[in-house]
DRENZADREN-258793 format. One record per residue (C-alpha): x, y, z; residue in three letters; residue number from 1. Coordinates in steps of 0.1 Angstrom, whole numbers, plus 5000, padded with zeros to 4 digits. Example, Ala and Ser with C-alpha at 12.3 -4.5 7.8 and 13.67 -1.06 7.14 Angstrom:
BEGIN
     xx     yy     zz   residu   num
   5123   4955   5078      Ala     1
   5137   4989   5071      Ser     2
END
This chain:
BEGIN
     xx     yy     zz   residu   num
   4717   4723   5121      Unk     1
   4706   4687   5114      Unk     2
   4727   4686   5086      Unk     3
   4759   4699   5104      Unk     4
   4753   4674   5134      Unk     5
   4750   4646   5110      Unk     6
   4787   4657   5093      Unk     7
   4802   4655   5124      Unk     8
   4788   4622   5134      Unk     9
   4806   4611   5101      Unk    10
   4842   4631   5111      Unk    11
   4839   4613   5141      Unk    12
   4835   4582   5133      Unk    13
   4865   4584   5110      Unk    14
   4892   4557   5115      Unk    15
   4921   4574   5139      Unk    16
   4946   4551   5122      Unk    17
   4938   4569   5089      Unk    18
   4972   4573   5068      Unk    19
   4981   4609   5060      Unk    20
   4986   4605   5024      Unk    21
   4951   4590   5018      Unk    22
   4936   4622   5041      Unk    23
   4957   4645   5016      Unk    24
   4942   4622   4988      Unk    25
   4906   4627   5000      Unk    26
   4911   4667   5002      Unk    27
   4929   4669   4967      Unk    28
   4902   4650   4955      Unk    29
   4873   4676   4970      Unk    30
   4890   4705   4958      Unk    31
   4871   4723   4990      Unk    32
   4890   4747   5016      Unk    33
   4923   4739   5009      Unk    34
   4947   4746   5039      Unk    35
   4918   4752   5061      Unk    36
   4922   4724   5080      Unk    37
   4952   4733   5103      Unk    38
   4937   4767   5112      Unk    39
   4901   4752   5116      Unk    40
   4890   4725   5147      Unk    41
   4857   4717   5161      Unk    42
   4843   4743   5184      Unk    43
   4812   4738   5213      Unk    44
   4797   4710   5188      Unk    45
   4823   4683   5198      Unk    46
   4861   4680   5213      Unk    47
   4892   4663   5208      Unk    48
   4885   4646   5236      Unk    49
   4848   4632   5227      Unk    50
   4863   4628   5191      Unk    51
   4896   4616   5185      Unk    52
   4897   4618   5148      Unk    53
   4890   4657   5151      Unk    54
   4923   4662   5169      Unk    55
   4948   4641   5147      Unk    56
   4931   4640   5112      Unk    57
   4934   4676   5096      Unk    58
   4906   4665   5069      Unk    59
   4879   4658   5093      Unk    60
   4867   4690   5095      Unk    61
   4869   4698   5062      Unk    62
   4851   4669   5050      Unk    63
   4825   4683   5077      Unk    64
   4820   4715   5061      Unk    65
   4821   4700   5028      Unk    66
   4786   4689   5038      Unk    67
   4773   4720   5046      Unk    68
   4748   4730   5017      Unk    69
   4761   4757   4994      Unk    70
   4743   4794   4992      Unk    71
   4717   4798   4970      Unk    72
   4727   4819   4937      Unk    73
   4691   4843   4942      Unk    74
   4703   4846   4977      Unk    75
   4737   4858   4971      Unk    76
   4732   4877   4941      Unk    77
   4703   4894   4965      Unk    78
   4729   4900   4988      Unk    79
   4752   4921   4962      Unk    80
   4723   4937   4946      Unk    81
   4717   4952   4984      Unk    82
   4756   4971   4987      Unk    83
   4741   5008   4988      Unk    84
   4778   5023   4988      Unk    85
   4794   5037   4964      Unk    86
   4834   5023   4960      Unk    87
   4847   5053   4976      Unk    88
   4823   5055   5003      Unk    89
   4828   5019   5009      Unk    90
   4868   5026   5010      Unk    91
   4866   5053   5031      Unk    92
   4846   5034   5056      Unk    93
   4871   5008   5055      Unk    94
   4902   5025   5058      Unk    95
   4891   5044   5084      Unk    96
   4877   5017   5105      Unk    97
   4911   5000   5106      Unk    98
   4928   5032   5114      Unk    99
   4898   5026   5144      Unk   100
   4910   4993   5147      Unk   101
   4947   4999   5152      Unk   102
   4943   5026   5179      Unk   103
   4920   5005   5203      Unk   104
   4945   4973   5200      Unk   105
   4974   4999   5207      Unk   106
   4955   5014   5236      Unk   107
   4943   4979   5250      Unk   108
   4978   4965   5250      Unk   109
   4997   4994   5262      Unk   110
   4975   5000   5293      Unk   111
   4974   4963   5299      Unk   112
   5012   4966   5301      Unk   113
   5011   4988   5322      Unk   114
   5049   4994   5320      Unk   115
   5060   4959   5327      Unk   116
   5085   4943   5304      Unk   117
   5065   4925   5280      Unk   118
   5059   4957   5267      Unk   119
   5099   4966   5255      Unk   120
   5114   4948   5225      Unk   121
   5117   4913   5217      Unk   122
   5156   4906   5207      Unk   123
   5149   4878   5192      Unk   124
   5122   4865   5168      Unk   125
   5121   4830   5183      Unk   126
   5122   4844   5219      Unk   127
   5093   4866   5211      Unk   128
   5071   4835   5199      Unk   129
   5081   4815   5230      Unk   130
   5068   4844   5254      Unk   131
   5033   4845   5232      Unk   132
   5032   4805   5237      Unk   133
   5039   4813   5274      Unk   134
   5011   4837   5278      Unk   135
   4980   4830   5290      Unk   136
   4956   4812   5265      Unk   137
   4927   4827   5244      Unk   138
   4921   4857   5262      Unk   139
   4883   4873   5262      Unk   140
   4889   4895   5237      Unk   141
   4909   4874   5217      Unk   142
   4876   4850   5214      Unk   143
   4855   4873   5202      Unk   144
   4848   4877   5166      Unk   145
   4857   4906   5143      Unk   146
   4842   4940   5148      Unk   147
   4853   4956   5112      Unk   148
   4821   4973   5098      Unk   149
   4823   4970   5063      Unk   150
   4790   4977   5048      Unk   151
   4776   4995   5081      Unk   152
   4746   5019   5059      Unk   153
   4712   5021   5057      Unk   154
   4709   5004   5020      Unk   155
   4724   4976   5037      Unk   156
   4711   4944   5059      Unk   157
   4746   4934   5061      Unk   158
   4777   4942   5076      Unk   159
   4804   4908   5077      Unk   160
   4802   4875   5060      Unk   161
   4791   4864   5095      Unk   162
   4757   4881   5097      Unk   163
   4747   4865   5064      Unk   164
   4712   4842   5073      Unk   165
   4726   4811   5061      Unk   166
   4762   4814   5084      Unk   167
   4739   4824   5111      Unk   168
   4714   4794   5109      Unk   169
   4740   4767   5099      Unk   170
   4759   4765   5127      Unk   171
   4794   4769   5113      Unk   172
   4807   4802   5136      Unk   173
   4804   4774   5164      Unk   174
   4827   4753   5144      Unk   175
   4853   4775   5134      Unk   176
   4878   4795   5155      Unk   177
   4885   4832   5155      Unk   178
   4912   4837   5131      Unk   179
   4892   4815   5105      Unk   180
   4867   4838   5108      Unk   181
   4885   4868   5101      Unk   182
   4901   4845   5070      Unk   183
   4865   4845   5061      Unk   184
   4857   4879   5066      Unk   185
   4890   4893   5046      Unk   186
   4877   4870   5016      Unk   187
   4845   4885   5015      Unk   188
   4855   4921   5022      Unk   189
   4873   4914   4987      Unk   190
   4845   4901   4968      Unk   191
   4817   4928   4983      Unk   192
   4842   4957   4977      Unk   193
   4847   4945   4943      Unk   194
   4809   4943   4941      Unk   195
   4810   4980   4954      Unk   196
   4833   4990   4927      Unk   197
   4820   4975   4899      Unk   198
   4788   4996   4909      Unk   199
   4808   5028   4908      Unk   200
   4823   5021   4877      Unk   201
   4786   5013   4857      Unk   202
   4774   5046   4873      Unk   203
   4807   5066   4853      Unk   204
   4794   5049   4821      Unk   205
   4758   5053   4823      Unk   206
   4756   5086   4842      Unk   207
   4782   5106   4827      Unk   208
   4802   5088   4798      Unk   209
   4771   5076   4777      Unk   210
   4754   5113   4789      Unk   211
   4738   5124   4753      Unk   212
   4742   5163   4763      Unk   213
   4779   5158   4771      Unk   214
   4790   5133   4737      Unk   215
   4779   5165   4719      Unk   216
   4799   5188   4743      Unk   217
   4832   5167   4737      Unk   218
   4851   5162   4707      Unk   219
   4857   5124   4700      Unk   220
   4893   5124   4708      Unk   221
   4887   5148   4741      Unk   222
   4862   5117   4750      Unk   223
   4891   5097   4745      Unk   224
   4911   5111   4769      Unk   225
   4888   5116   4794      Unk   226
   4872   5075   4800      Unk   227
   4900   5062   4783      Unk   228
   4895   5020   4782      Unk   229
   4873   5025   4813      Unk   230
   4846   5000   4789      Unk   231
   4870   4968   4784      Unk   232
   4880   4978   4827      Unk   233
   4840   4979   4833      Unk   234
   4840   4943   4816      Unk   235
   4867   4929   4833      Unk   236
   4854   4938   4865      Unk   237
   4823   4925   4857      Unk   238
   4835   4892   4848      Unk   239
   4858   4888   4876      Unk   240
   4830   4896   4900      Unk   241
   4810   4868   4888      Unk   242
   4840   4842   4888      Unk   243
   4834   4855   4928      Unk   244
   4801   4853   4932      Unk   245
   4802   4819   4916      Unk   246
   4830   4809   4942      Unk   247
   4806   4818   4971      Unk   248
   4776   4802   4957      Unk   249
   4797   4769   4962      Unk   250
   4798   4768   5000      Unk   251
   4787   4786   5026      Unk   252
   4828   4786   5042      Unk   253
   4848   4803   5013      Unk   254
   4871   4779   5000      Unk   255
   4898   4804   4985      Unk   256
   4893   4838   4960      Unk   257
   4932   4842   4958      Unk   258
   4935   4816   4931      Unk   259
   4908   4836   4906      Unk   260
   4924   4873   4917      Unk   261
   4959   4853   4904      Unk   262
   4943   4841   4873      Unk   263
   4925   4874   4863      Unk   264
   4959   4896   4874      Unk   265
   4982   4872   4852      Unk   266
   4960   4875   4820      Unk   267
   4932   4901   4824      Unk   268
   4943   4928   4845      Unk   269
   4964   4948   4816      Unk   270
   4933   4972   4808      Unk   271
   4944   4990   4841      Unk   272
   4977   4995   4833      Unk   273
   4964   5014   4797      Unk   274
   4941   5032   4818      Unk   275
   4963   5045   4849      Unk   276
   4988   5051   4821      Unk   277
   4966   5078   4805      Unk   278
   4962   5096   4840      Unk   279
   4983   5123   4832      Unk   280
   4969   5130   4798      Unk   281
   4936   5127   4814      Unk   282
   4937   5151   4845      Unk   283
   4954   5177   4821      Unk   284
   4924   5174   4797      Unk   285
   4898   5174   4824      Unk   286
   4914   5208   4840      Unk   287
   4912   5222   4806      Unk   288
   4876   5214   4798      Unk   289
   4864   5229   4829      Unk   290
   4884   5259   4826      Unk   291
   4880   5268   4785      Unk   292
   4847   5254   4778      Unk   293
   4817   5267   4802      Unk   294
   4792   5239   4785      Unk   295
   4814   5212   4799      Unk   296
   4816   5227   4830      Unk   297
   4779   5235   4834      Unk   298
   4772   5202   4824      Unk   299
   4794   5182   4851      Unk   300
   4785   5203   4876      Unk   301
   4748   5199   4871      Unk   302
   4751   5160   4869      Unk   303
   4774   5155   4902      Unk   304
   4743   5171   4918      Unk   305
   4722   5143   4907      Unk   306
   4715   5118   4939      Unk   307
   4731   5085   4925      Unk   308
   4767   5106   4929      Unk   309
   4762   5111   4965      Unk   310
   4775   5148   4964      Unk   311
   4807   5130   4947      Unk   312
   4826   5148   4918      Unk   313
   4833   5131   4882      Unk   314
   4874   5131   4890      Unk   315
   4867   5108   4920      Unk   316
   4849   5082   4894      Unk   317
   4879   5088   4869      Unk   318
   4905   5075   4895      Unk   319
   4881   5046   4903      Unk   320
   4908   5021   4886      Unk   321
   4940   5030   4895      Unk   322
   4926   5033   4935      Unk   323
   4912   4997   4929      Unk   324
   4945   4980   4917      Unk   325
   4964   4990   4946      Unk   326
   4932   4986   4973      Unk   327
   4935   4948   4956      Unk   328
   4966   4943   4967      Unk   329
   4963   4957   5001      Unk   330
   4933   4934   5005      Unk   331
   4953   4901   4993      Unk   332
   4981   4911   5018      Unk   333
   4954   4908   5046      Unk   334
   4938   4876   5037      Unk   335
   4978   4863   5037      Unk   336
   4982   4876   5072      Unk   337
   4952   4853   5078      Unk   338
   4959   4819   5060      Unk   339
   4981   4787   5077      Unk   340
   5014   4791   5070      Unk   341
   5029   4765   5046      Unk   342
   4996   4759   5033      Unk   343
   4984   4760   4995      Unk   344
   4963   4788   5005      Unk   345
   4995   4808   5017      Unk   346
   5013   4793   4983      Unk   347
   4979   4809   4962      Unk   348
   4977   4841   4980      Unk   349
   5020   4844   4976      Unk   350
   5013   4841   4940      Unk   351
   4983   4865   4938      Unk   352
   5000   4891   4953      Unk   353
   5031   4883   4932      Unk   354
   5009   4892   4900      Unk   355
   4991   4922   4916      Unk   356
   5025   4940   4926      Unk   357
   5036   4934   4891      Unk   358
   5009   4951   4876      Unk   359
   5006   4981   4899      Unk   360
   5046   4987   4897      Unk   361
   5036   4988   4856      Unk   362
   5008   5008   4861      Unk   363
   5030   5031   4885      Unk   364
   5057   5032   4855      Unk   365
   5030   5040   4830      Unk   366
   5021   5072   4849      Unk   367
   5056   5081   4857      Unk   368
   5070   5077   4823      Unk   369
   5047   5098   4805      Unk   370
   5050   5130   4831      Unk   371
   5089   5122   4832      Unk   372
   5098   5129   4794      Unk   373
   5079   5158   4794      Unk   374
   5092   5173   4823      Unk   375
   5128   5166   4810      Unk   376
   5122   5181   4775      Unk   377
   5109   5215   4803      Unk   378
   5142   5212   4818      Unk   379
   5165   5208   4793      Unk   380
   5152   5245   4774      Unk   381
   5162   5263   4804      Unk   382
   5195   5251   4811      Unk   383
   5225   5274   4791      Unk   384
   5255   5254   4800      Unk   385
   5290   5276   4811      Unk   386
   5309   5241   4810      Unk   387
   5309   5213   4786      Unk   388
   5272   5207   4778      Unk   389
   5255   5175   4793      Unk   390
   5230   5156   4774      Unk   391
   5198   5158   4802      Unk   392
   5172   5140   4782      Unk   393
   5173   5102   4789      Unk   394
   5147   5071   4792      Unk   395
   5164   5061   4821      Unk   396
   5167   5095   4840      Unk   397
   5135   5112   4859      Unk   398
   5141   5144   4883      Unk   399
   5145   5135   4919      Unk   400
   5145   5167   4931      Unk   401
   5151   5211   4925      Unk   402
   5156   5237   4941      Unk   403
   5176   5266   4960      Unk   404
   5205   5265   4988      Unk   405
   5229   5293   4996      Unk   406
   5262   5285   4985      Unk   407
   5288   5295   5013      Unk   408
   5315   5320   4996      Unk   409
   5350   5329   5012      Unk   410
   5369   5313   5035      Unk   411
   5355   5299   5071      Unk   412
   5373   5330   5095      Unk   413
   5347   5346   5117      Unk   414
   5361   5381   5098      Unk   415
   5341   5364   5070      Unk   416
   5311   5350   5089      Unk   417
   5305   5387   5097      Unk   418
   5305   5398   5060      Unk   419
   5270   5404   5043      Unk   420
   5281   5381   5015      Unk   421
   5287   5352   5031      Unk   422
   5264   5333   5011      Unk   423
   5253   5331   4973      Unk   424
   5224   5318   4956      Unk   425
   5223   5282   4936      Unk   426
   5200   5261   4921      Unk   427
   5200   5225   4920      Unk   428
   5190   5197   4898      Unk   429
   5191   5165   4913      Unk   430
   5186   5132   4887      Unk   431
   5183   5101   4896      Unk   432
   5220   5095   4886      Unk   433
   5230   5131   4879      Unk   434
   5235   5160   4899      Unk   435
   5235   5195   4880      Unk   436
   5246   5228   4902      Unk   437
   5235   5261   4884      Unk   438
   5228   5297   4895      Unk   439
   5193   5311   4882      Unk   440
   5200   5339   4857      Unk   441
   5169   5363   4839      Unk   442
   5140   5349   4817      Unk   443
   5133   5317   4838      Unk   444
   5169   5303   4828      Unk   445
   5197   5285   4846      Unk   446
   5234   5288   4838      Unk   447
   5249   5254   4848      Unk   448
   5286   5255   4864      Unk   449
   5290   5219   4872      Unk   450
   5275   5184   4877      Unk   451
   5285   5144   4888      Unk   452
   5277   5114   4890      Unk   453
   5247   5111   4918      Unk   454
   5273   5081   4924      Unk   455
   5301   5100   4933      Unk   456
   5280   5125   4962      Unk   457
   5293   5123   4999      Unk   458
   5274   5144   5022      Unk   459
   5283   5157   5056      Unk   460
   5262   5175   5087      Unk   461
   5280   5201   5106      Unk   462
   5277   5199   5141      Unk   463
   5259   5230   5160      Unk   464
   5281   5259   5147      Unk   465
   5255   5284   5160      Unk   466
   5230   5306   5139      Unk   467
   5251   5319   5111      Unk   468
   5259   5282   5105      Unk   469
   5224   5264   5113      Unk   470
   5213   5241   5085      Unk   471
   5245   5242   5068      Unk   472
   5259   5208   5055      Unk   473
   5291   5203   5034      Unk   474
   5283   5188   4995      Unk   475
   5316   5168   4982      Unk   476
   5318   5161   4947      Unk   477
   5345   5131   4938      Unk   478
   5351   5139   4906      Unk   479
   5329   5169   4891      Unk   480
   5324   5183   4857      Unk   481
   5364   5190   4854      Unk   482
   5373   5157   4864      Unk   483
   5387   5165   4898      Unk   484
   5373   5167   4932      Unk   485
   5350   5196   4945      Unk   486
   5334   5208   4973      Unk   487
   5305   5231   4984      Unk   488
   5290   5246   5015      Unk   489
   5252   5245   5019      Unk   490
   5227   5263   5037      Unk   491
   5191   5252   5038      Unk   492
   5163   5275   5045      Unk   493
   5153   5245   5078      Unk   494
   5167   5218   5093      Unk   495
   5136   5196   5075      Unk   496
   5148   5211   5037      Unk   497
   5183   5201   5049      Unk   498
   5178   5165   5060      Unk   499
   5155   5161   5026      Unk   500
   5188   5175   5006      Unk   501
   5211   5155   5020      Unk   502
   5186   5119   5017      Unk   503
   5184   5127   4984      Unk   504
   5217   5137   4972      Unk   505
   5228   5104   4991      Unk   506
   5205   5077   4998      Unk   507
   5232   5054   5015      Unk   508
   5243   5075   5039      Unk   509
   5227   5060   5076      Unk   510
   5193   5070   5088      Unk   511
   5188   5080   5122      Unk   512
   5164   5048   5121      Unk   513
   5170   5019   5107      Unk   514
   5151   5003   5076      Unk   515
   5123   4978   5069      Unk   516
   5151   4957   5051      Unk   517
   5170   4953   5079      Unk   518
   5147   4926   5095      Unk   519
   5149   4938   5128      Unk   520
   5115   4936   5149      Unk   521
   5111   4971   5158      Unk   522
   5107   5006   5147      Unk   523
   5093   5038   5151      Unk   524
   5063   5034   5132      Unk   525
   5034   5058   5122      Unk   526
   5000   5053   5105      Unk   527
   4986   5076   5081      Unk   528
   4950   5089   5092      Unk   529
   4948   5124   5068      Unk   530
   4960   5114   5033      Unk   531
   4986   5136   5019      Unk   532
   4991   5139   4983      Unk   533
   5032   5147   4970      Unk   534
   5038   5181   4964      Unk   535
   5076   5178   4954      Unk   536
   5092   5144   4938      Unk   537
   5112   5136   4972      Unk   538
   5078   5131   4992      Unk   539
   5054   5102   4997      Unk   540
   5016   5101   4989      Unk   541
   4999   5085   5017      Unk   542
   4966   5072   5018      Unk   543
   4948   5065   5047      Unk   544
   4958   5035   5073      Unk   545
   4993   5033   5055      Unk   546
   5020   5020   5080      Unk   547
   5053   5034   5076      Unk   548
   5085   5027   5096      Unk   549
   5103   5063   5101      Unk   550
   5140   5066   5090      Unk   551
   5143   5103   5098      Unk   552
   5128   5132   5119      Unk   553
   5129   5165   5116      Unk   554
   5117   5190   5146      Unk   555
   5103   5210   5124      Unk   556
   5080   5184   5116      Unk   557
   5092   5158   5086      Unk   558
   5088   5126   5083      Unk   559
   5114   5104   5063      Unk   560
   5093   5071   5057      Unk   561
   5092   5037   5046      Unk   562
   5062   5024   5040      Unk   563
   5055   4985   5048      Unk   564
   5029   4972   5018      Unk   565
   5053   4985   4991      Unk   566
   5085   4999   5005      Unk   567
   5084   5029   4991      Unk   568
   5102   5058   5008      Unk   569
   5094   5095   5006      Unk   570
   5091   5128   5028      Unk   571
   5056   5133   5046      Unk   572
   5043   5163   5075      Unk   573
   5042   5142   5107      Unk   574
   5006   5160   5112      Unk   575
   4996   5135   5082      Unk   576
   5004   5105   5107      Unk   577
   5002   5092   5145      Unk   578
   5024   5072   5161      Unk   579
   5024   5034   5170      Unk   580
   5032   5035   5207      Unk   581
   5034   4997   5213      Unk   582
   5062   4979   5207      Unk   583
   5043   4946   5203      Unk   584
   5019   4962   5177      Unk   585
   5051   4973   5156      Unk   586
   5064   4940   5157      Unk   587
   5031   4922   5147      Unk   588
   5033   4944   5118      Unk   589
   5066   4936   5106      Unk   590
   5066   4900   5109      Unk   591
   5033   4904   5089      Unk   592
   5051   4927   5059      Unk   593
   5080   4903   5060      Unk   594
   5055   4873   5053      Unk   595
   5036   4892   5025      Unk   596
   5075   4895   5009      Unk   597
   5096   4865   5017      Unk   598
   5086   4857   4980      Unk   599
   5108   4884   4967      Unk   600
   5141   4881   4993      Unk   601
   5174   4895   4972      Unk   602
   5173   4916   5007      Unk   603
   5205   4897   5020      Unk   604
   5226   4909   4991      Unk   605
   5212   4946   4992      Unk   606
   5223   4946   5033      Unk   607
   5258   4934   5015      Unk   608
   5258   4961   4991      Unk   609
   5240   4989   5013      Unk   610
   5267   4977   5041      Unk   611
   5295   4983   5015      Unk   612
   5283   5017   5003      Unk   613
   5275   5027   5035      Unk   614
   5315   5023   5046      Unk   615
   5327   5041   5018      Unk   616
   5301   5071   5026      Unk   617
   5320   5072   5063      Unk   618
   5352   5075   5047      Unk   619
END
């Protein structure tokens, strides 16, 4: 405390009339907190009024920190040893704590609005931060500090960056203000969960993949398969975690960790994409060893009782990486929702996440493009074509999605709506840029009787034409397989099957919502609190404490989604999810999702082009 009084008797006997070039010089120069200084000003230990120089000099405080001595190496490495959780346990706790999170501030607000109008929707994003300067100032539970229990267990002394000894005795949580806090707190939720991880991964290697018993169970290339690179993944984790550690040894306030997650994503971060890459390979191999070789599956079964494993099975250590690459990201977009605008640590974390979204869309393609081909090659063997054959195997087509409808035969009399044969059954093929129409004929084949362009599909909904008619939407081809225009009847087996058909078969067609890229500042929104995993190519996998705006609704229970972090969009059970009720809540998390992307904004074009296609769909 001595120490921290005597730093601010130096801040505030800096000169007010200092120029703001040599202040920027000074901090350049120290290389310490960059961009801290607009979101951090003196607390109870001194005012703007009592000290000038704190109000109007955005180095003074810190230069003040600057002098606050660093954290011991023993102490911090002390401090990482102690992590008792596993990475999935650690996840878990932390994904579900912000689902926590999210449902109390929704609460709070909407019973403190109580129905009055600054619950309904801001118009305007400059209207809306004019009302929040309006409000009332630092309320009570604004003040207080963060409540996220990240390492809340019994092998560990402790929970937030806050309760280590040395914050606690220095002083500095008097100093800084709320949201520097949680700044703080994001940073080291990032470098403790990678601490957590890298744990995890050392316990795949040590307790499984270096078991003696099971190297003379596997073959060498079955070993292969199974831990993949998960060594040269191991290493990189370990050597990012101590660029970390080093980083909090330096100061006691973290001064950034997005510049080292940029540097180890740009250049080191490739062994996930050959490891995610494997996946498929991998979960097909590990199925088959537990099915066709009982030693194996003795083995596994008998070491994922040992204690270290926490009753946790070996596939949850296999997908270790590939959950870590993506949690990565997730935890870089919170420490941007947390950093000064226009500052270099905005500028850092913008670039950090840049990198990281690169490398998960590569590790994304890697799994995709290995289940795609063969999938393609299955496909192509059953299809016998009546018309002129169409090559199906391509590197730029996957399957978007299958399956049956009833074709509507005769014409549309109500003589014929009577008849038992009003509708036939087809199968469909849907590509993403080629849509093949067959009827299923014996020995698991398909006879295909025309296709087009997924370009040249118009949908249409019939209104309410009773039960006969329920579900039914009309297909039109602009140009099929005979070079002229065709069109089909549908019926769907539920109004949920028929909204997914016709989102798929036309993707510009108009949402009964509208879309995360159309920068308004609200939407329906849910958050996922049961993950779902995709059970047909049209749906989403959501893990838990997703957002996602909703584009469509089924009452049968469907979700058509958007989700914020990556803007992926997919099918999901509404019981996966619960709604966002407050307005204000959605909002905050929009502006926040369009922060993390203003990097990437070709959006205004795509409106253009989604505008365009979206008139010619009406025609």
């Amino acid at each position: 405390m001595e120490l921290l009084a005597a730093a601010f008797s130096a801040a505030c006997a800096v000169d007010h009339d200092s120029s703001t070039s040599d202040s920027d010089a000074r901090d350049s120069a120290a290389g310490h907190l960059p961009g801290s200084e607009s979101s951090s000003t003196p607390g109870n230990g001194a005012t703007p009024e009592e000290c000038p120089a704190l109000a109007d000099s955005p180095t003074t405080l810190t230069e003040a920190l600057q002098m606050i001595h660093p954290i011991p190496a023993d102490s911090w490495r002390n401090l990482i040893e102690q992590i008792g959780l596993l990475y999935q346990e650690y996840r878990d706790k932390s994904t579900l704590q912000e689902i926590e999170t999210r449902r109390q501030q929704d609460a709070e607000i909407h019973t403190n609005a109580h129905g009055s109008p600054a619950s309904e929707e801001t118009p305007e994003e400059e209207e809306d931060e004019e009302e929040e300067e309006d409000e009332p100032a630092s309320p009570p539970e604004r003040k207080a500090l963060p409540q996220i229990c990240l390492l809340s267990n019994p092998h560990s002394r402790f929970n937030l960056w806050q309760d280590l000894p040395e914050i606690q005795s220095s002083g500095v949580l008097e100093i800084l203000q709320p949201e520097e806090i949680k700044l703080q707190e994001a940073m080291f939720e990032l470098v403790t969960s990678e601490a957590s991880y890298y744990k995890s991964l050392s316990l795949l290697v040590s307790h499984f993949m270096e078991n003696e018993r099971l190297k003379k169970i596997l073959h060498p290339s079955e070993a292969h398969i199974l831990f993949s690179n998960v060594l040269d993944v191991m290493a990189v984790s370990e050597r990012f975690l101590l660029e970390l550690e080093r980083r909090m040894e330096e100061n006691i306030v973290i001064s950034d960790v997005c510049d080292i997650v940029y540097h180890y994503a740009a250049n080191h971060f490739s062994v996930y994409i050959t490891y995610v890459s494997n996946q498929t390979y991998q979960e097909r191999t590990y199925k088959q060893l537990l099915q066709e070789k009982a030693a194996f599956r003795e083995l596994i079964a008998q070491l994922e009782l040992d204690p270290k494993c926490r009753g946790l099975p070996l596939s949850s250590f296999l997908i270790l990486p590939f959950q870590r690459i993506t949690r990565l990201k997730l935890l870089i977009q919170n420490i941007l929702k947390r950093v000064e605008e226009r500052s270099e640590r905005e500028c850092t974390a913008l670039e950090a996440h840049k990198e990281l979204e690169m490398v998960v869309k590569a590790c994304n393609e890697g799994v995709r493009k290995m289940s795609r081909t063969e999938q393609m090659i299955s496909i192509q063997k059953k299809m016998e074509f009546k018309i002129k054959s169409v090559p199906i195997i391509s590197h730029s087509r996957w399957l978007l999605k299958q399956g049956e409808l009833q074709q509507m035969s005769g014409p549309k009399t109500s003589r014929t709506l009577r008849t038992k044969k009003l509708f036939r059954e087809i199968y469909l093929f849907l590509f993403n840029d080629l849509l093949v129409i067959c009827r299923q004929i014996p020995g698991d084949k398909y006879q295909v009787f025309d296709s087009a362009p997924r370009g040249l599909l118009r949908v249409e909904e019939l209104e309410d034409q009773g039960q006969t008619l329920a579900n039914v939407f009309i297909l039109r081809l602009l140009e099929n397989a005979d070079d002229r225009e065709a069109t089909y009847m549908l019926k769907a087996s539920s109004q949920s099957e028929m909204k997914r058909w016709m989102t798929s078969l036309a993707p510009n067609r108009r949402t009964k919502f509208v879309s995360f890229t159309s920068r308004l500042l609200d939407c329906p929104q849910v958050q996922c609190v049961h993950p779902y995993v995709a059970q047909q190519p049209d749906e989403l996998t959501l893990e838990l404490a997703d957002i996602l705006n909703i584009l469509e609704k089924t009452e049968d229970g469907w979700i058509f989604g958007e989700r914020l972090h990556d803007q992926e969009r997919g099918w999901f059970p509404s019981s996966m999810t619960e709604e966002i009720l407050n307005p204000k809540i959605r909002s905050q998390n929009l502006k926040e999702c369009f922060r993390v992307h203003k990097m990437d904004d070709p959006q205004r074009s795509q409106n253009k082009d989604r505008r365009k296609l979206g008139s010619r769909n009406r025609q």
